[in-house]
C-alpha positions, 0 to 999 in steps of 0.5 A: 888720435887714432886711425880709421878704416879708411887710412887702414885701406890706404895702408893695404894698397901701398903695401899691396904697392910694395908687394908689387915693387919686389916683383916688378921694377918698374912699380919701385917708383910708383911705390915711392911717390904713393907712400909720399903722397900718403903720409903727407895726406896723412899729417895734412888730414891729422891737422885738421882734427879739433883741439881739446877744448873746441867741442863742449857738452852739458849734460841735463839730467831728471830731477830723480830717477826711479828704480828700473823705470826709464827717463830721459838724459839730454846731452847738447854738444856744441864745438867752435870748427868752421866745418860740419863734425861728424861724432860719435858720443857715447855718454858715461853712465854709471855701471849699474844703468842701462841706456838705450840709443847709445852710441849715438852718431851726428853730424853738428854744422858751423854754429849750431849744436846737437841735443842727443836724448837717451834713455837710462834705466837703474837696476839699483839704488842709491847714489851714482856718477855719470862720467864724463862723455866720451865724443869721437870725432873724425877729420876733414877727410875721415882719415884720423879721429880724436877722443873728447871728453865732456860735459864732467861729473854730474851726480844723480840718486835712484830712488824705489820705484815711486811711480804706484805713490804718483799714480794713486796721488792723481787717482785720488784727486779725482777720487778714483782710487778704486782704479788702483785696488784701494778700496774706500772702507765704510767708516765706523763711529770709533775710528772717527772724529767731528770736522763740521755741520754741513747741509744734508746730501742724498744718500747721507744716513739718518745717524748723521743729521744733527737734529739741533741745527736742523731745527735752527735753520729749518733745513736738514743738516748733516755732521761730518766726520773725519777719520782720527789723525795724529797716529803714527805708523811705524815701518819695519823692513826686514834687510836681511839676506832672505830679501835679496832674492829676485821676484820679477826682476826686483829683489824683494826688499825692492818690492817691499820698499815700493809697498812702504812707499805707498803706505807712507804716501796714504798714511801723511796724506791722512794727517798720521806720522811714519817713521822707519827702523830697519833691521836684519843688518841695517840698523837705521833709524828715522824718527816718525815725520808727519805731513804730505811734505816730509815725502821727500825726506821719506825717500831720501832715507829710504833710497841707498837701504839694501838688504845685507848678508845677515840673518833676520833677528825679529826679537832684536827688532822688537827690542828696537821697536820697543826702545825707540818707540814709546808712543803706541804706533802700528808697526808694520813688519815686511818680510818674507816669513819662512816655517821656521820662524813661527817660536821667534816672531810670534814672540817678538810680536808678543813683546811688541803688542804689549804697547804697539798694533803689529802688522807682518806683511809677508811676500810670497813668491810668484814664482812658486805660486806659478810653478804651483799651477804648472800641469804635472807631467811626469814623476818630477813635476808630482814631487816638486808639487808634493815639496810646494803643497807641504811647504805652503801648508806651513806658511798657512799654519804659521799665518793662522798662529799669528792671527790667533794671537791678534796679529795682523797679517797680510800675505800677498804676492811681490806685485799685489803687496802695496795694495794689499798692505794699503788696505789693511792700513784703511781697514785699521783705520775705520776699525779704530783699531789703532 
């Protein structure tokens, strides 16, 4: 129990009472009678304040949340008084959420309750508590308020940020992936194998018409193909310490982690398994899964990676690669490449390529491309040019080194880097290259 401003008040002007009565006399009565009359208002008002256990509350939460997108948490508060409440709820999210529209103030009547919805952000994943709400109420005369505690403990898990994964999913449905940058490549014969006889459609090229069934039925039949399945790509997140840099309010690992999940959603969606080995700290292992219904386990191991403290070994990753996969696999490495890892990751990738297609998709920062493109003014704004002209050339001499010994290579900025790395996949997949 607690008192409010307006008992504080109350307070002020008996003692302004008091005040009053060590100068005049004639206000030692007036004191008296005040200050009876007060604490018997102030034990009659403290009595109308509610027990524990007449006000409830329960809390209904999204099935999952995404990293730094908001979604909606509902709070319903009901209370057994015979009067109208009025509260001050203020929910018990996890410390690393934010909320819009809390505290939030309501008056609940007689009988009925109070859906109070809130908006919640994460700024990291992996699993969270919300806490029990925290409801001030206030008595009959707003003299004294109690604090509550309800609706317990719920547990929630913020995923990577999936939102890109839903929206192509519904672009695709309508067969507008174009909309998000994917490009559909032209397929080639190597890469393709024989679904069935269908009838012949304009625009359909004369290599495709099966001349045998078109003789049978007297009409032009067309073969159709569909791009070989069964293949398996294999993740490769760098979780060291180089990764935990911000880009745009995600880390870098975020952004990767929002790239692998769009890679995985296309490459189950084509009938291909995924599989995911962490390195650089984290040392976990998810053996390659295989249709549109293992995208939940996908995000389940996926969700609580973070990039740790620890230098990134890329021939200590290839060794694991090596190891934990036997079947040849195109194997996808993230990570943001620095000049001086040029002797071990062309040799890691080396080791690899003997069984394995390697891919290194690398982050480049937005942040230096804009600094890059920023007018020069004066001496220090030449020299930080000078600093990023030389360490960009670098990175392009270390990308030319890798392709030159068959590497793949994708090199694109934290935002760009999902659509980027799906078309390479869809470019892999038409060259047959796999």
């Amino acid at each position: 129990m607690r008192p409010t401003a307006e008992l504080l008040r109350l307070f002020i002007a008996w003692l302004a009472l008091a005040l009053a009565a060590c100068v005049w006399e004639s206000f030692v009565i007036l004191w008296q009678i005040g200050g009876g009359l007060l604490f018997l208002l102030l034990a009659v008002d403290a009595l109308t304040l509610p027990r524990r256990g007449r006000i409830t509350g329960q809390r209904s939460l999204p099935g999952r949340f995404a990293l730094g997108v908001s979604s909606q948490v509902t709070l319903t508060v009901t209370h057994t008084v015979r009067r109208t409440l009025k509260l001050e709820v203020f929910d018990g999210i996890p410390t690393a959420a934010e909320a819009e529209g809390l505290p939030h103030q309501v008056s609940i009547p007689p009988g009925e309750y109070a859906a109070i919805s809130y908006d919640v952000s994460f700024v990291r994943r992996g699993q969270h508590v919300f806490t029990a709400a925290h409801v001030l109420v206030g008595s009959a005369l707003g003299l004294w308020r109690r604090l509550h505690f309800i609706a317990g403990e719920s547990q929630t898990k913020a995923y990577p940020n999936y939102e890109p994964v839903v929206r192509f999913a519904l672009l695709a449905m309508a067969n507008r992936v174009e909309q998000m940058g994917i490009v559909r490549r032209r397929r080639m014969g190597a890469s393709l194998d024989f679904h069935q006889l269908r009838d012949y459609q304009d625009g359909d090229i004369l290599s495709r018409i099966d001349w045998k069934a078109t003789s049978r039925r007297s009409t032009l039949v067309s073969r159709d193909y569909e791009e070989t399945r069964n293949q398996t790509i294999l993740l490769v997140p760098d979780c060291g310490r180089r990764m935990r840099a911000l880009d745009g309010g995600l880390s870098q690992f975020d952004h990767c982690l929002n790239a692998m999940l769009l890679i995985a959603f296309i490459a189950l969606r084509q009938g291909d398994e995924v599989g995911v080995a962490g390195f650089g700290g984290v040392q976990r292992w998810l053996p390659p899964v295989k249709g549109a219904h293992s995208m939940p386990k996908l995000l389940n191991h996926l969700y609580n990676y973070e990039a740790s403290s620890e230098p990134s070994d890329f021939i200590e990753a290839a060794e694991r690669v090596m190891t934990l996969q036997k079947r040849r696999a195109l194997v996808i490495m993230l990570t943001n490449l620095r000049s001086e890892d040029g002797a071990t990751l062309a040799a890691a990738a080396s080791a690899m390529q003997r069984r394995h297609l390697v891919l290194a998709a690398t982050l480049r920062e937005q942040e230096l491309d804009q600094k890059a493109a920023a007018p020069i003014d004066n001496l220090h704004d030449a020299l930080q040019y000078g600093a990023l002209s030389h360490y960009f050339g670098e990175r392009r001499q270390l990308l030319e080194s890798l392709r030159a010994r068959k590497i793949l290579t994708v090199d694109e900025s934290a935002q760009m880097l999902p659509v980027a790395l799906a078309n390479k996949y869809l470019d892999v997949k038409a060259g047959g290259l796999l």
